[in-house]
DRENPA-3360 file (N, C-alpha, C; in nm, 2 decimals, always signed):
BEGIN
1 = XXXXXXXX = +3.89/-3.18/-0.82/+3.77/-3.12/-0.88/+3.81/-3.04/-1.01 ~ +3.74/-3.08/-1.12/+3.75/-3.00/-1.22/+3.61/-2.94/-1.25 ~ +3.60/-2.82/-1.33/+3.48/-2.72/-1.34/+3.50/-2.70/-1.49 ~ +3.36/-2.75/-1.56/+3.36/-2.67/-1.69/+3.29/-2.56/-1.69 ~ +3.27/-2.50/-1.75/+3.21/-2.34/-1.77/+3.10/-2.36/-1.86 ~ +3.09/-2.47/-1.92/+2.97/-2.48/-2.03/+2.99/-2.41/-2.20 ~ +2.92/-2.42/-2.24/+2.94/-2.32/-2.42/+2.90/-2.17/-2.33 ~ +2.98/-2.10/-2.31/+2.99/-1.92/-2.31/+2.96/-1.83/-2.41;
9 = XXXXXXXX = +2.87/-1.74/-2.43/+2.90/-1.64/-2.52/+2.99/-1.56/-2.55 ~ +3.11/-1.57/-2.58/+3.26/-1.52/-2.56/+3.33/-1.57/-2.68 ~ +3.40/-1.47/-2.70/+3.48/-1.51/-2.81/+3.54/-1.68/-2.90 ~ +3.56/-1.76/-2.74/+3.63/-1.86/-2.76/+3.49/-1.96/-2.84 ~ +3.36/-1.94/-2.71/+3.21/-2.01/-2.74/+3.21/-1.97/-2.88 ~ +3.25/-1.84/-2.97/+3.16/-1.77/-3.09/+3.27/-1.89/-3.16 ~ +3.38/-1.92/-3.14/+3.48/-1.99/-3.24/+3.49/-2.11/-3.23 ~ +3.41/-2.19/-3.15/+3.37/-2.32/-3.15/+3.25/-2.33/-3.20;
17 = XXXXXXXX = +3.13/-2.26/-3.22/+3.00/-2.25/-3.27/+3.04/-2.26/-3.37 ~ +3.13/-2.12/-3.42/+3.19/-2.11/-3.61/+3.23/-2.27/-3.69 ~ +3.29/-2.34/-3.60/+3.31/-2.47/-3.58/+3.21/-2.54/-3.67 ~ +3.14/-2.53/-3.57/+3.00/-2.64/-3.63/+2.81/-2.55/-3.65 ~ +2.90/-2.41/-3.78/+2.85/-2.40/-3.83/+2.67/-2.34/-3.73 ~ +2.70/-2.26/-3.62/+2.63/-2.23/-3.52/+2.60/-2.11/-3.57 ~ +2.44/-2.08/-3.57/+2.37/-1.95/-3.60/+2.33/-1.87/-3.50 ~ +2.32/-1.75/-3.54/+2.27/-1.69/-3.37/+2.21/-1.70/-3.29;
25 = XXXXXXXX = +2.08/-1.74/-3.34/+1.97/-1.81/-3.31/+1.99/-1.94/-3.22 ~ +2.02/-2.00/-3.27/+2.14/-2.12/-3.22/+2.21/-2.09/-3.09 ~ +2.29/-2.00/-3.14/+2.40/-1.98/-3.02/+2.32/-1.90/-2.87 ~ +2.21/-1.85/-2.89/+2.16/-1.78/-2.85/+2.05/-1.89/-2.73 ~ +2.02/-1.99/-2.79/+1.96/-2.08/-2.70/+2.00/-2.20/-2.62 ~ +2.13/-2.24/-2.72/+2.26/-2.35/-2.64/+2.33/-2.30/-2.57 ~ +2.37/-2.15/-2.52/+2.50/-2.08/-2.47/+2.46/-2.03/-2.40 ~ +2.56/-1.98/-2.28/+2.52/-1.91/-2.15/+2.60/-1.78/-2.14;
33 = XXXXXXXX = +2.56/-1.66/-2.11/+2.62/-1.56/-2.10/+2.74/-1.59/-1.98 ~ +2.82/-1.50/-1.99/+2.98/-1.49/-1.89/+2.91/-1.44/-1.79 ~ +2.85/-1.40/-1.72/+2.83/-1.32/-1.59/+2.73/-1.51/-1.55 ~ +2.65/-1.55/-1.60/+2.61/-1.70/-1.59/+2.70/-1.77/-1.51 ~ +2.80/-1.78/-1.62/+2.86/-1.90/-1.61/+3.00/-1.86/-1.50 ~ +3.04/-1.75/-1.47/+3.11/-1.68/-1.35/+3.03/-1.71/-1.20 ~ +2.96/-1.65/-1.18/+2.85/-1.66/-1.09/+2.85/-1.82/-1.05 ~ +2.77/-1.90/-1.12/+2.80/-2.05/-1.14/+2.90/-2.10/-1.09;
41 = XXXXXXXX = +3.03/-2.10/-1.13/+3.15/-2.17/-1.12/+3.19/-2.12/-0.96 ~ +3.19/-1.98/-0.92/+3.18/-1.87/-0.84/+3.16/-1.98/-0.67 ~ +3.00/-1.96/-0.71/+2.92/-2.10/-0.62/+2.95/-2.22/-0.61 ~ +3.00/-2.24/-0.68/+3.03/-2.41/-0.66/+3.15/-2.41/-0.60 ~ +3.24/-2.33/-0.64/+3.38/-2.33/-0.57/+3.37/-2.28/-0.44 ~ +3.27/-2.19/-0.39/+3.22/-2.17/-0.28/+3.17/-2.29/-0.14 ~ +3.12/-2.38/-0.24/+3.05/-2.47/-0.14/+3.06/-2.60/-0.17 ~ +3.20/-2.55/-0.21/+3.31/-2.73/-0.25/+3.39/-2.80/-0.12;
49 = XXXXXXXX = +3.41/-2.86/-0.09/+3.48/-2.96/+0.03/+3.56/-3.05/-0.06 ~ +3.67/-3.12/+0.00/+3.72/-3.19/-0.10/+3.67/-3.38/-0.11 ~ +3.64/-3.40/+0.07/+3.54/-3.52/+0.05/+3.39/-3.52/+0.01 ~ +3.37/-3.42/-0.03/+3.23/-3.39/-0.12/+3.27/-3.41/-0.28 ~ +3.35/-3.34/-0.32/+3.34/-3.33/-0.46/+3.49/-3.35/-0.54 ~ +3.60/-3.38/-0.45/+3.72/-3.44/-0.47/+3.72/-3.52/-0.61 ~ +3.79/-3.48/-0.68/+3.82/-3.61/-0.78/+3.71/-3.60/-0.95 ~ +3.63/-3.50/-0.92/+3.51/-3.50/-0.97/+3.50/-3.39/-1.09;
57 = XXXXXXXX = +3.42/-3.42/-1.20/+3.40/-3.33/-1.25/+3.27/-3.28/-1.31 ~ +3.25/-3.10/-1.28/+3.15/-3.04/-1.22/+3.15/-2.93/-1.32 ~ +2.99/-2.95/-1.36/+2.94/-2.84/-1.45/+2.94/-2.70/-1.38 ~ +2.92/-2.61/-1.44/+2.91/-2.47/-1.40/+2.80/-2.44/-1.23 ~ +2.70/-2.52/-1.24/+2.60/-2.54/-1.20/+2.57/-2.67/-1.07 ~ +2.68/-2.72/-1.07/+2.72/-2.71/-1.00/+2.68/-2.95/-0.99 ~ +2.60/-2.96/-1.10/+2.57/-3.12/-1.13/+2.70/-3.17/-1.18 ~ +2.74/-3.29/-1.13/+2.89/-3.37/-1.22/+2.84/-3.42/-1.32;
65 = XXX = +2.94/-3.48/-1.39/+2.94/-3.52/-1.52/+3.01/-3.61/-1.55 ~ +3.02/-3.70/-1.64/+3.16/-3.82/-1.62/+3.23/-3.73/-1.73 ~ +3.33/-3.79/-1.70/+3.52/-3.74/-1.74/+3.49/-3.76/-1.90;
% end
């Protein structure tokens, strides 16, 4: 299982926005705050099995996603 965290409002999120030219406004409606996206990841790792979700990769929220 792998877990993305999603775009963060965090340093790393502000320097990938800077990237492509991302306004506050912007950042502000595409991005999820850290206590979000902690909390999220938090639960999912909580109520992971490995023949459930083995092999897989899984948004913050706990929906997969292809690779």
């Amino acid at each position: 299982m792998a877990l993305a965290s999603c775009q963060v409002l965090n340093e790393l999120g502000d320097f990938g926005a800077d990237a492509f030219n991302g306004d506050a406004e912007t950042r502000g409606k595409l991005m999820i705050g850290v206590e979000e996206s902690c909390d999220g990841i938090c639960k999912v790792v909580g109520e992971t099995a490995k023949e459930k979700r083995g092999g897989k990769l899984l948004l913050y929220f706990g929906e997969t996603t292809p690779w």
